[in-house]
C-alpha positions in Angstrom: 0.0 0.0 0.0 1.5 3.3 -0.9 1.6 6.3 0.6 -1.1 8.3 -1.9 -3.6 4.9 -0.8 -3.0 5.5 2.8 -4.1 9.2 2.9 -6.8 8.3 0.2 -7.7 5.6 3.2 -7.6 7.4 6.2 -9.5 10.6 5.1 -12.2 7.8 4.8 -12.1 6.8 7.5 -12.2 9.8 9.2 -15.2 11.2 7.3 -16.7 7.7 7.6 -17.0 8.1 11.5 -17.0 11.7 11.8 -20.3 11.9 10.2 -21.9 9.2 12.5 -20.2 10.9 15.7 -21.7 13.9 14.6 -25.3 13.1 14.9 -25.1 9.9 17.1 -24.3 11.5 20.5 -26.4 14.4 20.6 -29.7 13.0 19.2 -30.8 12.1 22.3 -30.6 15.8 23.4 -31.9 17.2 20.6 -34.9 15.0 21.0 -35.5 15.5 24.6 -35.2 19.1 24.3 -38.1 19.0 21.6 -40.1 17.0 23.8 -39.9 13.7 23.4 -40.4 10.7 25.4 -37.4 8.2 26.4 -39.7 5.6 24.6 -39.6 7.6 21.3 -35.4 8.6 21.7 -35.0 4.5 21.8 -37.1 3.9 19.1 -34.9 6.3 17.3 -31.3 4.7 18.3 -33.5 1.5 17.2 -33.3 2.3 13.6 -29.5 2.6 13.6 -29.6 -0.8 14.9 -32.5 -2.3 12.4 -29.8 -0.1 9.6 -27.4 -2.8 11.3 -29.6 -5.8 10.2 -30.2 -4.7 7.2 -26.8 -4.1 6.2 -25.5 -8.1 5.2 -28.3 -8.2 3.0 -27.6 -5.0 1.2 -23.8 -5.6 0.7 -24.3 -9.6 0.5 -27.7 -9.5 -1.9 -26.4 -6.9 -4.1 -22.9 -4.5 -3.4 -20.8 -7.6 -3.2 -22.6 -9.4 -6.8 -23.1 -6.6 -9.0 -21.5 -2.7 -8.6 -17.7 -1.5 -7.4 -17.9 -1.0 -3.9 -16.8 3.3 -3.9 -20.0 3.8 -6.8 -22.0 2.0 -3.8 -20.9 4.0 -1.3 -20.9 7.3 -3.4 -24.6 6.7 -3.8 -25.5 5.7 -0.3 -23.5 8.6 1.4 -24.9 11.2 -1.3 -28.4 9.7 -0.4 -28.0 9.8 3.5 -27.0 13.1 3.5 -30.1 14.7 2.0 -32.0 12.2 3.7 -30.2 13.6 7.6 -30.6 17.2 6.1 -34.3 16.3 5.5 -35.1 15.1 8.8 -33.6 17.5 11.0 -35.9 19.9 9.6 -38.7 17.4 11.2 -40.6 18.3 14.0 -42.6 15.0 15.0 -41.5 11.8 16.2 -42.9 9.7 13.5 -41.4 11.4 10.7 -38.0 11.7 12.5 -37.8 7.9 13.5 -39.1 6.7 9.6 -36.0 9.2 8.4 -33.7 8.0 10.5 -34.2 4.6 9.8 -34.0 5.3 6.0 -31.0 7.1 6.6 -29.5 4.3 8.5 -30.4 2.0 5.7 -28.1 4.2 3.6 -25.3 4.6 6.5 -24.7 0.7 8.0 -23.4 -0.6 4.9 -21.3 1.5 4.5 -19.4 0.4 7.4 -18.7 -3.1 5.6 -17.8 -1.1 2.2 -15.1 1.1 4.1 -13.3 -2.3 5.4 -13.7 -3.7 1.9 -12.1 -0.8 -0.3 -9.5 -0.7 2.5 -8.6 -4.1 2.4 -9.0 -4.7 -1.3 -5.7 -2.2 -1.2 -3.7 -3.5 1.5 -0.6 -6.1 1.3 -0.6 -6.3 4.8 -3.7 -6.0 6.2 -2.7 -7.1 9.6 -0.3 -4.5 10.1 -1.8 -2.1 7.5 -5.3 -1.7 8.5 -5.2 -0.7 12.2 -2.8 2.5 11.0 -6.0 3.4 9.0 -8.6 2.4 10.6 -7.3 4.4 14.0 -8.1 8.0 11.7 -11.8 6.6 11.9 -11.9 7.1 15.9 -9.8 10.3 15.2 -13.0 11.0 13.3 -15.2 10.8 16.0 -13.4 12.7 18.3 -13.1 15.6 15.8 -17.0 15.7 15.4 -17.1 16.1 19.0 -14.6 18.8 19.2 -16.1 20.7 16.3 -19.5 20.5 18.0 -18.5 21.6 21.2 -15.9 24.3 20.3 -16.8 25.7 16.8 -20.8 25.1 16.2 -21.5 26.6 19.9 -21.2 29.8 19.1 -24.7 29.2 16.6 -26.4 28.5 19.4 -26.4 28.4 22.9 -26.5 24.6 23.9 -26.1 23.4 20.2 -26.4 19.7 21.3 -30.1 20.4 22.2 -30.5 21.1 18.2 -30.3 19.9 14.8 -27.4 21.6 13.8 -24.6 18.8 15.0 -27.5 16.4 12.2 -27.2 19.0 9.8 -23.1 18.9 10.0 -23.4 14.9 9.8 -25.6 16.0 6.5 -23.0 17.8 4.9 -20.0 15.6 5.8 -22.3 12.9 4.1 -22.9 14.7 0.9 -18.7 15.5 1.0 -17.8 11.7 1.6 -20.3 10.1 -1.5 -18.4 13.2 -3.6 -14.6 11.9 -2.4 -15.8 8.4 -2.4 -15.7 8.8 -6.4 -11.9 9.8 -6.4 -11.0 6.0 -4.5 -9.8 3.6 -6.6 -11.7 0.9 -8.2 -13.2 -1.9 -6.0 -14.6 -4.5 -8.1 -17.8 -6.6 -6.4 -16.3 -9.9 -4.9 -18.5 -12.3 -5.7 -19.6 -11.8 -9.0 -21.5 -14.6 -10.3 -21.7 -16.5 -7.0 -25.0 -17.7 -5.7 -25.2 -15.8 -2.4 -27.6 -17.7 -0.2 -29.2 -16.6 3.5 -27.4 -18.7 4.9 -24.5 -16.9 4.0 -25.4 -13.5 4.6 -26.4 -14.4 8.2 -23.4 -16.3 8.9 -25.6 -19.5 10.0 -22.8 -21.8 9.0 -21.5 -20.5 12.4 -23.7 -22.1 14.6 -22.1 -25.3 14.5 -20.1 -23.7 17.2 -22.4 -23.5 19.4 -22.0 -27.3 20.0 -19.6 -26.0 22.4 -20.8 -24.5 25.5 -18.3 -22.1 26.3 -18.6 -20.4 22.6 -22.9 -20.7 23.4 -22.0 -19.1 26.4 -20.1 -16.6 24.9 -22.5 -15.5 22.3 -25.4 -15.2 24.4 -23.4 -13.3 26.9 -22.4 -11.1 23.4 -26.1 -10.3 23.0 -26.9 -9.6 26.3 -24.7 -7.4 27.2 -25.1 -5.4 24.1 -28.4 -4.4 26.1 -26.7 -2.2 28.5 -24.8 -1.0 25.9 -27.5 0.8 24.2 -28.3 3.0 27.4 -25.1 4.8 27.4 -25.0 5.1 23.5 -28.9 6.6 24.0 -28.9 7.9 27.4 -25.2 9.4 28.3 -25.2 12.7 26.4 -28.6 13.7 27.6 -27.7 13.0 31.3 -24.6 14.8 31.3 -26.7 18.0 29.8 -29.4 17.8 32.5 -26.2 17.3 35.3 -25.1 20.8 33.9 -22.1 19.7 32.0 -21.0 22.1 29.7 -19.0 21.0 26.2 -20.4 16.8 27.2 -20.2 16.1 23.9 -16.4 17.0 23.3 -15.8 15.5 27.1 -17.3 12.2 25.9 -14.4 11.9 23.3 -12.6 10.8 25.8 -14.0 7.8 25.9 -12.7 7.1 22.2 -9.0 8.5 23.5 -9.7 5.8 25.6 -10.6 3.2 23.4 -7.3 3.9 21.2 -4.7 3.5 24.2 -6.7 0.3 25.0 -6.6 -1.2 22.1 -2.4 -0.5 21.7 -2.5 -2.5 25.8 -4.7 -5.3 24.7 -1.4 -7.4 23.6 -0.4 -6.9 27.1 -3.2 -7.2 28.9 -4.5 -10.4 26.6 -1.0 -12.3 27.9 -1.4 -12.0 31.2 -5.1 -12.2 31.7 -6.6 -14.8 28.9 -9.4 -14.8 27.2 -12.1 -15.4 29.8 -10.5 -12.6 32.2 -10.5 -10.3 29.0 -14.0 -10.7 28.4 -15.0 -10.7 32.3 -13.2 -7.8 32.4 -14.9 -6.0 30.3 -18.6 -6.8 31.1 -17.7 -5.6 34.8 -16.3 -2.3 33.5 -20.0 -1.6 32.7 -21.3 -2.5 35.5 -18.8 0.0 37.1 -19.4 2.6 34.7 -23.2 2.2 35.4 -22.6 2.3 39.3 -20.5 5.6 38.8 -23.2 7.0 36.1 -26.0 6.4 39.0 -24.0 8.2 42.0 -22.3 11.0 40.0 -23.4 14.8 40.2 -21.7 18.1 39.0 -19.7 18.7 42.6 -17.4 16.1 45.1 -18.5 13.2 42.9 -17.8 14.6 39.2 -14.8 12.5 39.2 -17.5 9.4 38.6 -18.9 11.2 35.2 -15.3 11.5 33.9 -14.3 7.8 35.2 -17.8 6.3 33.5 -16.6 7.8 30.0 -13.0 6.7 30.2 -14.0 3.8 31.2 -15.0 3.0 27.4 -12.1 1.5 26.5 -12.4 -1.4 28.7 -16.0 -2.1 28.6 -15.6 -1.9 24.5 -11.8 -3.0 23.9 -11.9 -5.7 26.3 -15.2 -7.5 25.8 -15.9 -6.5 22.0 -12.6 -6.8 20.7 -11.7 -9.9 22.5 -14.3 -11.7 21.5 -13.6 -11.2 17.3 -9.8 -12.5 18.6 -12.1 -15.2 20.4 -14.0 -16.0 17.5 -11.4 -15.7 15.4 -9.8 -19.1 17.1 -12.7 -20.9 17.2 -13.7 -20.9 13.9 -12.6 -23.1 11.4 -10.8 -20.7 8.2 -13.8 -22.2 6.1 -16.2 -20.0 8.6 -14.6 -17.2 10.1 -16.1 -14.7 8.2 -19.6 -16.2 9.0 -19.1 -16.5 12.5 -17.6 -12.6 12.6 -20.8 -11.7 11.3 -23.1 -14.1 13.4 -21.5 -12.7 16.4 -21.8 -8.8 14.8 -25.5 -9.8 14.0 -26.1 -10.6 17.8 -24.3 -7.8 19.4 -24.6 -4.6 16.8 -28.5 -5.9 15.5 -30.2 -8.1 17.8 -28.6 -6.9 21.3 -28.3 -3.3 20.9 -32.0 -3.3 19.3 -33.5 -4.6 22.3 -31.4 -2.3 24.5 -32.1 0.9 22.5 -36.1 -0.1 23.0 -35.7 -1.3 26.6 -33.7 1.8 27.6 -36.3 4.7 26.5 -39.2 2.4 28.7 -36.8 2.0 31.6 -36.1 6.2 31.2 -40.0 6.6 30.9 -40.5 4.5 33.8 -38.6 6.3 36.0 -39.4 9.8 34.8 -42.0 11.8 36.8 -43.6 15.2 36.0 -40.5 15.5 33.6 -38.1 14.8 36.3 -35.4 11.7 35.8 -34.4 9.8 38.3 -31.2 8.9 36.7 -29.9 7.0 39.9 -32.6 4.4 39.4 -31.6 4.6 35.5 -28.4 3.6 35.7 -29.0 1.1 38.0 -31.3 -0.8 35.8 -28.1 -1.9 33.1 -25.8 -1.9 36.1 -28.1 -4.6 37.7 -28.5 -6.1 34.3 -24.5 -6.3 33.7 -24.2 -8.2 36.8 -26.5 -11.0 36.3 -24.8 -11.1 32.7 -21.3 -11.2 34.1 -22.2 -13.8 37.2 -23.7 -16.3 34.6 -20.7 -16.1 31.9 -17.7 -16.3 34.8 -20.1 -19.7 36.0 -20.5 -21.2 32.3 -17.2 -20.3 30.3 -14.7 -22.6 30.1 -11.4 -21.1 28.6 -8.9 -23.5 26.8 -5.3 -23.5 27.0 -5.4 -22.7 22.7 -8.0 -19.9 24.0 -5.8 -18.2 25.4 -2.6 -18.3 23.1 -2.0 -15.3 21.3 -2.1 -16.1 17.3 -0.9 -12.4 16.4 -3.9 -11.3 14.8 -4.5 -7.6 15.0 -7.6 -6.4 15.4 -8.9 -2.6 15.1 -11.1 -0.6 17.3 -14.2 0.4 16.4 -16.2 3.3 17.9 
């Protein structure tokens, strides 16, 4: 890979997750400040994770058989951004949650098509692809940054409005136009019959024959659920604490995520694979505990704590787990147990999260007062009973926990 491929790469992946950092965090501010239920701001994180179902059959029924992956992301990224621009002109939670999950439909796959250009150019990808992907979390943090720093002087408390959705919009429209200057990435599987199977990655479930793997893939989708609180939830509660700048404060948590992922080799040695994973399933239920008993005076050291804390609870359960799968699986199904486990966690887990967490919000809301104590308790509780039944099930192996040098990158 030479040097005009790596910038080529990296600018795409920084515009490829600054444009979802720029809307992602904030929406649940936006929507609460416009009046809307925690019910309705779940169902609206719930499209980005029905955009995450969708996505295999999109890129397995019809980017990966018939059209270059950039024209495919050109067009989805030109289509998502006047979609965004569309809806954060919308006013009523219908219209908003039906645009965002057509704009999701457009955004998820490309995701898989960023990974695919990259790695359609790489000799190396082992070594290659983490020194590219890492400008995608620089990405995020920037969106951040630029919200809090640069678009608060067009409003007041700009996360409480459309503008950080109308940003996202125009970064959108900008990546489908550079998308047409990568080079050429012809479909993979061009003539192949592509069958459900397939696209769901069911040849995978032969693994679950072994109860530590069906242990481990449960545990992946339920603990996905508390997950979706804090991707909902977090930059709403620090706005109603009094937080000033929460977006750019929660970058942190993707600083974070960056220095964890350069320790995991470390850590991995020394702890194993069921530690890792442990590990990282109680670092929510920490976070949570912190999130519930935090305020703006003595105790802001807990809000700062729960968001740097997302390194461990993502690094050490999430990324773990693909090096996880990534043993287990035979070569002949790695790719469809990668995206059985992706299905569980990023679809099916988060989707019931982001629905369970606006009805847990709405329970404990009265007269338009949160309790957010009693909030963050709920996936706190929740993470325990998760993390008590996979330290009792999972047995780790003695190849488990061998190190076979694959390098994995972060995602956000």
């Amino acid at each position: 890979m030479g040097t005009k491929n790596y910038v080529q790469l990296s600018a795409m992946m920084f515009l490829q997750f600054f444009i979802w950092g720029a809307w992602f965090v904030t929406l649940g501010t936006y929507l609460a400040a416009n009046g809307f239920s925690g019910s309705e701001i779940g169902s609206a994180y719930l499209m980005n994770n029905i955009g995450a179902i969708i996505s295999p059959f999109f890129i397995g029924l019809i980017a990966d058989r018939f059209f270059s992956a950039e024209k495919v992301m050109a067009i989805l990224h030109l289509l998502g951004g006047a979609v965004l621009y569309f809806v954060s002109d919308m006013t009523t939670a219908g219209s908003i949650i039906a645009g965002l999950l057509l704009y999701n439909a457009c955004y998820m796959p490309t995701l898989a098509l960023v990974n695919t250009i990259s790695f359609n150019l790489m000799d190396s990808p082992a070594t290659q692809f983490p020194k590219v992907r890492v400008w995608g979390t620089l990405g995020w943090i920037v969106a951040g940054l630029v919200i809090s720093f640069v678009l608060s002087g067009m409003s007041e408390n700009v996360e409480s409005t459309s503008i950080p959705m109308k940003m996202a919009a125009i970064a959108s429209i900008l990546m489908g136009l550079f998308s047409l200057s990568l080079p050429n990435t012809p479909p993979q599987k061009t003539g192949e019959k592509v069958t459900l199977r397939d696209i769901l990655g069911l040849d995978a479930l032969a693994l679950l024959k072994d109860k530590s793997f069906a242990a481990f893939a449960l545990c992946s989708l339920l603990i996905s659920i508390p997950l979706a609180f804090y991707y909902a939830f977090a930059n709403l509660y620090l706005n109603e604490l009094g937080m000033e700048d929460a977006v750019a404060k929660m970058s942190l948590g993707q600083v974070s995520e960056t220095l964890f992922m350069l320790l995991m080799p470390f850590f991995f040695k020394r702890l194993g694979v069921k530690w890792m994973l442990l590990v990282g399933m109680l670092a929510w239920v920490v976070r949570y505990a912190l999130f519930s008993f935090a305020d703006m005076n003595s105790f802001v050291w807990m809000l700062y704590a729960g968001i740097i804390l997302h390194g461990v609870c993502y690094d050490f359960f999430f990324v773990t787990g693909q090096i996880y799968v990534d043993k287990k699986a035979d070569v002949t199904i790695r790719a469809s147990a990668q995206g059985f486990i992706s299905l569980l966690t990023y679809g099916v887990g988060l989707a019931i999260g982001s629905s369970l967490s606006g009805v847990v919000v709405d329970a404990f809301t009265q007269d338009g007062v949160k309790d957010w104590g009693a909030i963050w308790l709920t996936p706190c509780l929740f993470a325990i009973i998760v993390a008590v039944f996979f330290a009792m099930v999972f047995k780790e192996s003695e190849e488990d926990s061998t190190e076979n040098g694959r390098q994995l990158a972060p995602e956000s």
